[in-house]
N, C-alpha and C positions, 0 to 999 in steps of 0.2 A: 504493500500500500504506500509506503512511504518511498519507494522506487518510483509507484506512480505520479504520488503527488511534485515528487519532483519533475520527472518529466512533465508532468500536467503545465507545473510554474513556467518551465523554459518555452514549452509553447505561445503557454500565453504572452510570454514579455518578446515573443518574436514579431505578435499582432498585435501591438497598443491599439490599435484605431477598434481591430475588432472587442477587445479586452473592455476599453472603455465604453463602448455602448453598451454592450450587454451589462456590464456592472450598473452601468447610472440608470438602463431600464428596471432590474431587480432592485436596485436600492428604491428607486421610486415606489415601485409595486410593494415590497418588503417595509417600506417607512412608512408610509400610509394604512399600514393593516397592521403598524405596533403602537402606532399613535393610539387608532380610533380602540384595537382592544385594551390599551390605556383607559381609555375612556368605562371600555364595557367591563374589565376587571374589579375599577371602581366601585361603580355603581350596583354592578349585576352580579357578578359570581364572588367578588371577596365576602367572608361570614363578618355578622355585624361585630362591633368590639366590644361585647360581653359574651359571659362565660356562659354557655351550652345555646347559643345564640339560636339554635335549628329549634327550641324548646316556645322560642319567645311570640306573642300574636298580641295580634291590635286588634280592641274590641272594642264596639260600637255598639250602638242602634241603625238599625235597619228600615227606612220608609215605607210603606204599604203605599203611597202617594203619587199620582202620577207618573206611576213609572218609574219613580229611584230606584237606582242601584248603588250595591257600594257601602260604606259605612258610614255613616256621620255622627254626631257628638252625642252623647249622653248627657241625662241630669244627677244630679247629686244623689236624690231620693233612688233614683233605678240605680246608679251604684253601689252606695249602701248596702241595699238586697241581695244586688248580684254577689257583693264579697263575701254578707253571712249565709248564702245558702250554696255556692259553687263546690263543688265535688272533686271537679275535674282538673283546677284550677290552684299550684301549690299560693299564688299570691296575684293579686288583682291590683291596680290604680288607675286614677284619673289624673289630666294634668290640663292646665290653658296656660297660656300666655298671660302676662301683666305686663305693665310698667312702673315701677315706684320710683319715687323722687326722694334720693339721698340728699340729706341736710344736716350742717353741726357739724360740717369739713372743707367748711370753705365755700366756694359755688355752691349753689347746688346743682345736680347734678341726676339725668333721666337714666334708670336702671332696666337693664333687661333681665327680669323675673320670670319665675313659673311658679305657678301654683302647682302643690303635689298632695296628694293623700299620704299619709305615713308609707305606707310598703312602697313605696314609687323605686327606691334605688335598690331594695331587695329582692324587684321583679327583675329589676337589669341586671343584677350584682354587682354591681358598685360599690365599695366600700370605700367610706371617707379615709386619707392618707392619714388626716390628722383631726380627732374628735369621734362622735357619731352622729349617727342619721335621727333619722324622726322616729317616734314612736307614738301607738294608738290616741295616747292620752292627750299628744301634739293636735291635735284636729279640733280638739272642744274650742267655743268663743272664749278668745283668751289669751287661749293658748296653754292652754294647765297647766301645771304644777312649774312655774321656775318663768311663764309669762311668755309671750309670742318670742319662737326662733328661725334662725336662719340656719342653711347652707352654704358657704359660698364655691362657687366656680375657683376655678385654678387659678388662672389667668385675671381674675378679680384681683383675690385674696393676694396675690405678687404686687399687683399696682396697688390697692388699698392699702394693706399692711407691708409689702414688702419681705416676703414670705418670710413673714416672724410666725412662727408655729403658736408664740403666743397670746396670737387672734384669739382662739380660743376664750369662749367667756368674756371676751368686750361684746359693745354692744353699737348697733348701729341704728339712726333713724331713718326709718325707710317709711313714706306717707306719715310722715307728723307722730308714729308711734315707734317705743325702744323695742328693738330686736338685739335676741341674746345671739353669738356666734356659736352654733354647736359641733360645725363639722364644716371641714374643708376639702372637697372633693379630689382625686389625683390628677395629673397632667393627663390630657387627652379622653379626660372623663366625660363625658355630655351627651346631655340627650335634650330637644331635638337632635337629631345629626343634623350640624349645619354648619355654615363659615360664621358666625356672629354668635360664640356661643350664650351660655345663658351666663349671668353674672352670679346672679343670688336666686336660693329655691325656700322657699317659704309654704307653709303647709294650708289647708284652706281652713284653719281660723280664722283667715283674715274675710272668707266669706262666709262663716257662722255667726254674724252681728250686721244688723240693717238699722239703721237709722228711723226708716218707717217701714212697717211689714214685714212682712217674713222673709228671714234672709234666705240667699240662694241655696244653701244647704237643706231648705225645707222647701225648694218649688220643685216638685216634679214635672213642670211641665218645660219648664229651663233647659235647654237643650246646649251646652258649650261648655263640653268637656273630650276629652280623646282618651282613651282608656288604653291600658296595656297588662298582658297578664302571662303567667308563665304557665306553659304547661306541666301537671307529673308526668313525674321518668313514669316511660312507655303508655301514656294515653295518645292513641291518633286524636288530630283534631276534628274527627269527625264527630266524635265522641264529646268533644268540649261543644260545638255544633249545635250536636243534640242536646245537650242539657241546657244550654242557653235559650232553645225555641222553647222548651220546656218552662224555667224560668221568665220567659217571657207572655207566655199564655198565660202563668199564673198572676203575673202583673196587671194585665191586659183585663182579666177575669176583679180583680180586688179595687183598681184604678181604671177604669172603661173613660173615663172624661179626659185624659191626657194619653193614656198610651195604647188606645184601640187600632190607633194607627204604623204602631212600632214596635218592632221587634227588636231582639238581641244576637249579635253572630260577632266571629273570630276570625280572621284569614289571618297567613302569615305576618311578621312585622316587618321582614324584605319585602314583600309582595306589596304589600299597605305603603311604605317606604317608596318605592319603586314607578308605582303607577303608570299611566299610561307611557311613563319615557321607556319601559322596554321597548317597543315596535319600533319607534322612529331609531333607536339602537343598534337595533338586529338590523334592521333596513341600511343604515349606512355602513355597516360592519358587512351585507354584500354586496354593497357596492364598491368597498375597497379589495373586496375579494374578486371579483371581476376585473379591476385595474392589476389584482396581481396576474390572474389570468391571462391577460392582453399582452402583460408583460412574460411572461413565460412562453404564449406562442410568440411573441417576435425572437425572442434568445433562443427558440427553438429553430424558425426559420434560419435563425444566422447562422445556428450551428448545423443545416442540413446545407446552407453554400459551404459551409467550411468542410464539411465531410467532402463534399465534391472537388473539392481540390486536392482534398489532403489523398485523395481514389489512389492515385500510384504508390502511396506510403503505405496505405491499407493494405492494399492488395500483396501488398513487397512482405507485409508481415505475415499475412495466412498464407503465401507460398513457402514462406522459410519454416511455416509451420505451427504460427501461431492460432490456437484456439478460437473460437467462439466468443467463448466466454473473456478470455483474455482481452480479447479489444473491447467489447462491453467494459471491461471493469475501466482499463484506459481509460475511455473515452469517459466515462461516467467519475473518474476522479478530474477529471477537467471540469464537468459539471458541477459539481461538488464545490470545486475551487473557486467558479465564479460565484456560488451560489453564496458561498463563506464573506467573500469579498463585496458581496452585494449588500451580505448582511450586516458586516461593519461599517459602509457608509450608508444604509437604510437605518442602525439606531442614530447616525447623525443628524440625519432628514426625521427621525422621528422624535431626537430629544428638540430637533427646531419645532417642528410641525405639532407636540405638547404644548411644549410655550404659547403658539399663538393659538390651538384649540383657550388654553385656559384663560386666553385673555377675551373670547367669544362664547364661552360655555354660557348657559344659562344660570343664574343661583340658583334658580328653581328647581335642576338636576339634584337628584339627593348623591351628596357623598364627591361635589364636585369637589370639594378640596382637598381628597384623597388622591387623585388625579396621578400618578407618577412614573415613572419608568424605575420600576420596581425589578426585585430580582424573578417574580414571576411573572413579566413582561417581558424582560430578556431571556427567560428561558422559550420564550411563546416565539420570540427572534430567531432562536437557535434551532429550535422545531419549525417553523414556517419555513427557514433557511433549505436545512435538510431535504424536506417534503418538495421543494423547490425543486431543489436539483436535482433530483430524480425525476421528475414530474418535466419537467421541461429537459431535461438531457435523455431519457429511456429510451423513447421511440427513436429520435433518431440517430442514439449507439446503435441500436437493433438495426436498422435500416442498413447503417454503414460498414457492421459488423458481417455481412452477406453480400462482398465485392464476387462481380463476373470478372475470377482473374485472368481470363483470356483478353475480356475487352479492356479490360483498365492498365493492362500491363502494355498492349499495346498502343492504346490511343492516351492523346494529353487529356491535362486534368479538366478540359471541358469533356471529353466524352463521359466521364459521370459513371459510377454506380447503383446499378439499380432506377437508373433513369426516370421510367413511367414512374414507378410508387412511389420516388421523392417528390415529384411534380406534382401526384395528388396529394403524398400527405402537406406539401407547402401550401397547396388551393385551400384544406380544409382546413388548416390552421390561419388563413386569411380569416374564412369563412365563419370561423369562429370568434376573430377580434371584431370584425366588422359589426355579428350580431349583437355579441355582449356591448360594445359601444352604442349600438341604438337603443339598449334598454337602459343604460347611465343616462343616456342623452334624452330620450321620453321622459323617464322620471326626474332626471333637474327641471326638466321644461314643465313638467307637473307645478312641483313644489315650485319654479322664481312664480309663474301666473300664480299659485295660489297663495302664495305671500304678498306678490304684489297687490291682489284682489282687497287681502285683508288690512294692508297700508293704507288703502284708500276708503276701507270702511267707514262711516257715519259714527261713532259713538254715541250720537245725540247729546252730545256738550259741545262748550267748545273747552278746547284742552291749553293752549296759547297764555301764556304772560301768567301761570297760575303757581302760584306759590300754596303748598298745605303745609299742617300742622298737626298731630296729638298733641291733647292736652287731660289729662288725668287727676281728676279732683277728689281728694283722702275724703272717705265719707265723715271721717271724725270732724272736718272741721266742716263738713259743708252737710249739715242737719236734716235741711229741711228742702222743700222744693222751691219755695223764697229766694232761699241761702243762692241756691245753685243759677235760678235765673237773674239774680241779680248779678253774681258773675260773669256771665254769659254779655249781659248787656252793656257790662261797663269796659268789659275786655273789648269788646267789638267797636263800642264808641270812643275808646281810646286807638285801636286798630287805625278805623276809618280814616279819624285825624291823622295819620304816618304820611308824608311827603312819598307819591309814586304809587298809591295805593287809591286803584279805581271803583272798588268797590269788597266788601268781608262782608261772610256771613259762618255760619257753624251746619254740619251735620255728621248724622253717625247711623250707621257706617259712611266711607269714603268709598264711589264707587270705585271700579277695578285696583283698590286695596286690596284684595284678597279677602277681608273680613263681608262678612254677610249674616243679617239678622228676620230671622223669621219667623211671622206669628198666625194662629188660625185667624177667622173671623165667620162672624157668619150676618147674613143679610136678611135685614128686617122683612122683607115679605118671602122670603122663606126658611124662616130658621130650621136650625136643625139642631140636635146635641150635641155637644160639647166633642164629644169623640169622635163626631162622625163630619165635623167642619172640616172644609177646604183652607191651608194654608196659601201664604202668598211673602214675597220681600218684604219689609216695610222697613223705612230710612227717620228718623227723627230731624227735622231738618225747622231753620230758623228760616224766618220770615221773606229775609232777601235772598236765600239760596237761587232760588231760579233765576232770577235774574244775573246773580254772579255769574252762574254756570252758564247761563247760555241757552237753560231748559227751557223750550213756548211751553207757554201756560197753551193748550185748545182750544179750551172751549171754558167758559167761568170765571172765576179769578182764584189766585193766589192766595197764602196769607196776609194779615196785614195789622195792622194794630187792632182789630176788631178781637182777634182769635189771643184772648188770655187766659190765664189760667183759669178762672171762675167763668169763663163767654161759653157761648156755645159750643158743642165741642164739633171739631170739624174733621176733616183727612181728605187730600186728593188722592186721585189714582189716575195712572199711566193709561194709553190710549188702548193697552191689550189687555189690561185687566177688563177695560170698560166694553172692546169686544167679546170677552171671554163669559164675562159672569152677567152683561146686559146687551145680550142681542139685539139689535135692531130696537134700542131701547136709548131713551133719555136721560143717563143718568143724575145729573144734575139734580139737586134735591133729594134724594133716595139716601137710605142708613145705613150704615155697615156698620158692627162690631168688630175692633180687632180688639186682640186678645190682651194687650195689653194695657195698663194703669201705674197709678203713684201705689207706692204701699197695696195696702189691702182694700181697695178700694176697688168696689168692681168695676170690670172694662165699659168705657159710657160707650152707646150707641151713637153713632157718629155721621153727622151729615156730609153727604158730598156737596165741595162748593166746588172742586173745577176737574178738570181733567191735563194730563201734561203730556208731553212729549215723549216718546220712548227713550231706555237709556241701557245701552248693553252694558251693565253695571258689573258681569261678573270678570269678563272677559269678548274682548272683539268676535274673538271666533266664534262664541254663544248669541244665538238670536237672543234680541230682548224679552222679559220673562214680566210675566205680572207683576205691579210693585205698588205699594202705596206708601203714602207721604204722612206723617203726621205732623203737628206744630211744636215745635221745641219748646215753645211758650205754654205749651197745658201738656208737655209731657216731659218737662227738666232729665236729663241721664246726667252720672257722676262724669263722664268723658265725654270729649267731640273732637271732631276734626275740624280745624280752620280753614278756610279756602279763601285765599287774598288775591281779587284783579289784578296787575300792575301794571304800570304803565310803561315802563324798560320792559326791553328784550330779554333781561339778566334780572330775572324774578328773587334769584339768593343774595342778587344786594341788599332786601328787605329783611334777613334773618335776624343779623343784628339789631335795627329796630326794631323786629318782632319781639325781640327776647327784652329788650327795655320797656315795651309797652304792658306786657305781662308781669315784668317784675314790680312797675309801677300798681300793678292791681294787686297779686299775691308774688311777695320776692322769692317764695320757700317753694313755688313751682315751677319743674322744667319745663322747658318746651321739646316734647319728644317728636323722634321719627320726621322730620324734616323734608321736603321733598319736594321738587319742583315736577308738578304735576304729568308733563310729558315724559317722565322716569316712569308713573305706571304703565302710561300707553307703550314705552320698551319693552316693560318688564314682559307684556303683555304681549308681544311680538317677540320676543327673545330665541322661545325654541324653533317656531315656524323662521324665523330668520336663522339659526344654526343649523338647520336640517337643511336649507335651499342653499346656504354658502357654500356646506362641504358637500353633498352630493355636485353642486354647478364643479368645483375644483374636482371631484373625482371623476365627471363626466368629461371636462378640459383633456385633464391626463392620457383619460381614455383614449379622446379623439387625439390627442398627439401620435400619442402610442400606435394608433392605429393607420395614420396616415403617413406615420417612416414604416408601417410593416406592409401595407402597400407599396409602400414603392418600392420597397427593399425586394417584395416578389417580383414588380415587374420588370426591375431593373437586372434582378437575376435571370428571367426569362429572359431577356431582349440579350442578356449577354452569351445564355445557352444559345440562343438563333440567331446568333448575328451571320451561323454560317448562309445559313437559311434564307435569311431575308437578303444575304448580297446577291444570291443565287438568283431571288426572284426579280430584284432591281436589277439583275444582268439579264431577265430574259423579257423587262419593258415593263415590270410592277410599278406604278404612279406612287409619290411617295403616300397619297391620301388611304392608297390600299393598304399603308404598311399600319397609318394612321390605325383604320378600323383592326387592321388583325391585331393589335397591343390593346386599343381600348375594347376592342369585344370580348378581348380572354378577361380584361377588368369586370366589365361591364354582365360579364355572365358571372363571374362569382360575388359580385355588389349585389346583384340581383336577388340568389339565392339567400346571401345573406341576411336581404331587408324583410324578406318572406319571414326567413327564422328570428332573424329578432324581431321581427314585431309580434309575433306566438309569445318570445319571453317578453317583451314590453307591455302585453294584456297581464299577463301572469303578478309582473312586477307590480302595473298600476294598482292590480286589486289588493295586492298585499300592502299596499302602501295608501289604501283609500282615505283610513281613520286619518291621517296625515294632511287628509288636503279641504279645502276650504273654498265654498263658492265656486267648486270645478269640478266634472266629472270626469272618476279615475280614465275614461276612456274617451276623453275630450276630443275630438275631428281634428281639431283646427293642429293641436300638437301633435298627434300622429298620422295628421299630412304633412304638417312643413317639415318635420324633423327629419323623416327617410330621404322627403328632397335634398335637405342641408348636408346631410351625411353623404348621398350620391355624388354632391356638388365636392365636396372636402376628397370621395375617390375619385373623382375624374382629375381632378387638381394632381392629385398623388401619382396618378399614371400617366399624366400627359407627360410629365417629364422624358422618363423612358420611352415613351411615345415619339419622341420629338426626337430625340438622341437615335432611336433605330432608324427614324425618315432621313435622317441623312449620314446614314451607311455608306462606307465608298464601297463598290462590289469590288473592285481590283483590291482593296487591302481587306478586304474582310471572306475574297475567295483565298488569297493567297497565306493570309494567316491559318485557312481551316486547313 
């Protein structure tokens, strides 16, 4: 072997020209497919990082509603239950996000919190480096025995205390109340997984005390939690499955007025994790698999002209005696050697080609920040390698390794070995790039129109000069619903006054934030039970929102100072709620109930004054969904979002002033989550923009790839027949005839090609439908132009050769044969 390898090397360093293509086509094909499994190792096949990870599942409630699927959030009251009657299940919790405002350190200062149930880090297995975790008695209002505590993050606790172990038992103020430090979490401990991690975890004590009515801990109808639970050693989860439909029919049965509509289920926590980003995954993961492909028949063609020259050496060696097998192994240590040498400038192309994925990934990918070219990446380099060289060196050792040594010993190194079968296997290794490239190139052409489509979407706002804001108000210090609207009004009338600021208003949620709040209701001329209402959006929004945003009022009016807290109670709704639930009907004046109130105060029956404009609130790529409005003014929440008009381009010069206006109302309040409102509409575009950029670059590739392996055929043929064609230009051939016989042998294997890739281009588009937006996966208009475009790119590639055999001299091209 290492006889071979050596000779393999002296070969190659006799052909740099050939040496370097084939190397720089496998590094391309080979960098590209260690990149993107980069990507898919991350996300998809590495185990999460807790201990018996395969054990772990995310559990939820389950809609009966509309067609949901999927899981979504649970209330306190169904978790509860779930954790003292579960079987199946060694440990259960819930968790949400918060924000608290550290104060008593200077600034103050916006935290990123989670709320947990006691067992939260004993479902993960997490153990604090330094202190302990929570325990049962942590969850009562309070905080029992020793008063509310904290967690903190790693990465906190270093910048806070400066990884002094003896945090421990200080205390911090988080929302105007003392928290004890009980535990400090290890390096690279966290959960959510995400790039941002959590700072401080806090237990829901802080939601077992309400200022008015029953706190969240006692609403079952409260939906905004995410649950996670561990399975016991050896229950399937199908078994967990079952006892949760179980448990939930018993809920359903004892509580019919909140949870008739909802069940309980478990899928894995990768799975849950993962979500719909596998497919757009595996989809680009074959499509860099096809660019390797492309790349392997061309280094294959090159190495079947190279067999044809090298025909009198061949031949020299199975005359003297050599084996079969013997030149196979030869030649295949050649293969080998390129493949090796492809592989160490394809991790160079791929530790580049990382870098700029990661500076394009979406956040929204889970585990993008694990991202790396890890040693089990580079083993997946050494194996693609391998698999390479064989795969594209086999066939044609095999080929070369069955020289006619009568003819090759006689004639020069054009007369060729094995002649006829090289000639087809090079047509059908064309036939093969040509295809796979029209299926890269239909599927970019897919994904740029259905991204472009969704650029151009309507949101129904206007998105422009808009500066937002969180802002999270400690129930401690803000009582009542007074308390809260008087804040509201004096922060926005201090706002307003800011130099550059055209207009502020408050709502909550923020559309395409991510967050989304939803309540039943039901409608005064046909009520129904409590269990058996229709849910819909509903947004808490102050008086000038619409106007801010950009929202047409329809048909009605808006809020206005009429709608306070004691007035009549009102709510608009969107132009499809008002299709959906009043057909061919007036709504204007008619009552709706939603579900929601102050305290314990039942939900008031609520007039329609107007109707508004739609607003794809979840996301672009979602049609807009039923939604109604209520008035900030008769429905005070402890939190809002800001949304500031401005009048610059550069909306974040207003931060600063934003953060003096605020501290002028309350100083001991951050201003969180900060964002100039065309960051959601990205965020919101990010993946359908990451899926069109790299498929368009793996399509590019393709077509390169494809249009030197054309010509590289024809150019080999026009040089096998140059005896040929001087022959027929010496017996009066027009060069136009030479024209057609070059581009016809194109033009017939082009042909066959566009047939078979368009077979896989149907295959590809359906696999790839969930992915596309406002187009269908089998669109006309792209799999007519594309086969033209791609026809156009081989004629281009064959004319060359084309052009070079029409002016053949016959005297030098007889006299050379």
């Amino acid at each position: 072997m290492l006889s071979d390898l050596r000779f393999a090397f002296r070969q190659l360093t006799k052909n740099p020209g050939f040496t370097l293509i084939a190397v720089f086509a496998l590094a391309l094909g080979i960098g590209a497919n260690t990149a993107i499994f980069s990507v898919i190792n991350a996300v998809l096949l590495k185990p999460l990082p807790f201990p018996e990870p395969d054990q772990l599942v995310a559990v939820g409630s389950t809609s009966k509603r509309d067609g949901a699927v999927g899981l979504s959030s649970m209330s306190f009251p169904d978790f509860f239950d779930l954790r003292k009657q579960t079987k199946t299940l060694t440990s259960v919790a819930v968790s949400h996000a918060l924000q608290l405002a550290l104060t008593g350190t200077g600034e103050v200062r916006s935290l990123r919190g989670l709320m947990v149930t006691a067992d939260f880090f004993d479902v993960l297995g997490l153990k604090p480096a330094y202190g302990h975790s929570f325990a049962r008695d942590d969850e009562a209002a309070g905080g029992g025995p020793g008063g509310l505590k904290v967690v903190l993050g790693h990465s906190f606790w270093q910048q806070q205390f400066q990884s002094d172990p003896g945090a421990i038992g200080r205390t911090l103020t988080l929302n105007r109340q003392s928290y004890t430090v009980i535990g400090v979490l290890a390096a690279g401990a966290q959960f959510p997984i995400q790039k941002d991690s959590i700072e401080v975890y806090v237990t829901c004590a802080v939601e077992a005390v309400s200022p008015s009515g029953p706190p969240n801990t006692e609403q079952r109808g409260s939906h905004s939690l995410n649950g996670i639970g561990r399975l016991k050693p050896g229950v399937p989860l199908e078994t967990a499955q079952a006892e949760l439909r179980q448990i939930a029919a018993e809920l359903t049965r004892l509580y019919p007025d909140t949870n008739t509509n909802f069940g309980l289920s478990a899928v894995p926590l990768r799975e849950d994790l993962v979500g719909d980003v596998r497919i757009a995954l595996y989809v680009l993961f074959g499509a860099v698999a096809c660019v390797l492909l492309i790349a392997c028949a061309n280094v294959a063609n090159l190495l079947l002209a190279r067999a044809t020259v090298r025909a009198r050496e061949l031949a020299v060696r199975a005359a003297l005696g050599a084996s079969r097998s013997r030149i196979v192994r030869q030649l295949l240590a050649e293969s080998m050697l390129l493949s090796l040498l492809g592989a160490v400038l394809g991790i160079v192309i791929a530790a580049l080609g990382t870098q700029a994925l990661l500076a394009v990934v979406p956040q929204s990918i889970p585990r993008a920040a694990d991202i790396a070219l890890d040693y089990e990446v580079l083993a997946f380099t050494v194996l693609i390698s391998l698999f390479t060289g064989v795969f594209f060196g086999l066939v044609p050792a095999l080929q070369a390794s069955r020289p006619d040594l009568n003819r090759s010993l006689k004639e020069d190194t054009r007369g060729g070995i094995g002649g006829g079968g090289r000639h087809r296997l090079r047509n059908a290794l064309v036939i093969t790039e040509v295809a796979l490239a029209l299926v890269l190139l239909v599927g970019a052409g897919l994904l740029i129109q259905s991204f472009s489509r969704l650029g151009q979407v309507n949101p129904g706002l206007r998105t422009e000069r808009m500066l937002t804001a969180r802002i999270t108000l400690p129930e401690t210090a803000y009582t009542t619903p007074e308390a809260l609207l008087t804040f509201q009004d004096q922060l926005l009338e201090k706002v307003r006054a800011l130099p550059g600021v055209r207009g502020a208003s408050a709502v909550v949620p923020l559309p395409l934030s991510g967050g989304e709040s939803v309540t039943d209701f039901d409608i005064e001329e046909h009520p129904l039970p409590e269990g058996s209402r229709a849910d819909s959006p509903v947004r808490i929004a102050e008086a000038d929102y619409f106007n801010v945003m950009g929202i047409p009022v329809v048909r009605g009016r808006s809020f206005d100072a009429r709608d306070t807290l004691k007035g009549k109670q009102v709510v608009l709704i969107n132009e499809r709620f008002a299709q959906k639930y009043f057909p061919g009907q007036d709504p204007i004046g008619k009552r709706i109930q939603p579900g929601m109130s102050i305290g314990e105060e039942k939900a008031a029956m609520r007039e329609i004054i107007g109707i508004v404009g739609n607003v794809r609130s979840r996301s672009l790529h979602r049609e807009p969904t039923t939604e109604m409005y209520l008035p900030s003014a008769q429905l005070p929440l402890d939190y809002l979002f800001l949304v500031l008009r401005t009048e610059t381009p550069d909306a974040n010069a207003l931060t600063a002033p934003l953060r003096a206006a605020l501290a002028s109302v309350d100083r001991n309040l951050p201003l969180g989550r900060i964002a100039v409102f065309d960051e959601y509409i990205s965020r919101s575009l990010a993946r359908p923009r990451f899926n069109a950029i790299l498929l368009a670059v793996f399509a590019g590739v393709a077509l390169l790839l494809t249009a030197i392996g054309i010509y590289g055929v024809m150019a080999y043929t026009v040089a096998q027949r140059t005896g040929e064609i001087g022959i027929r230009m010496a017996l009066g051939a027009e060069r136009s005839s030479i024209y057609r016989l070059i581009l016809g042998h194109a033009a017939r294997l082009v042909g066959v090609s566009l047939v078979l890739g368009l077979i896989g281009a149907f295959v590809f588009a359906r696999l790839m439908g969930s992915l596309l937006f406002d187009i269908s996966a089998f669109d006309p208009l792209t799999f007519g132009l594309i086969p033209v475009f791609l026809a156009v790119v081989a004629f281009l590639a064959s004319w060359l050769p084309a052009h070079r055999a029409s002016r053949v001299d016959p005297i030098i091209a007889l006299r050379a044969d």
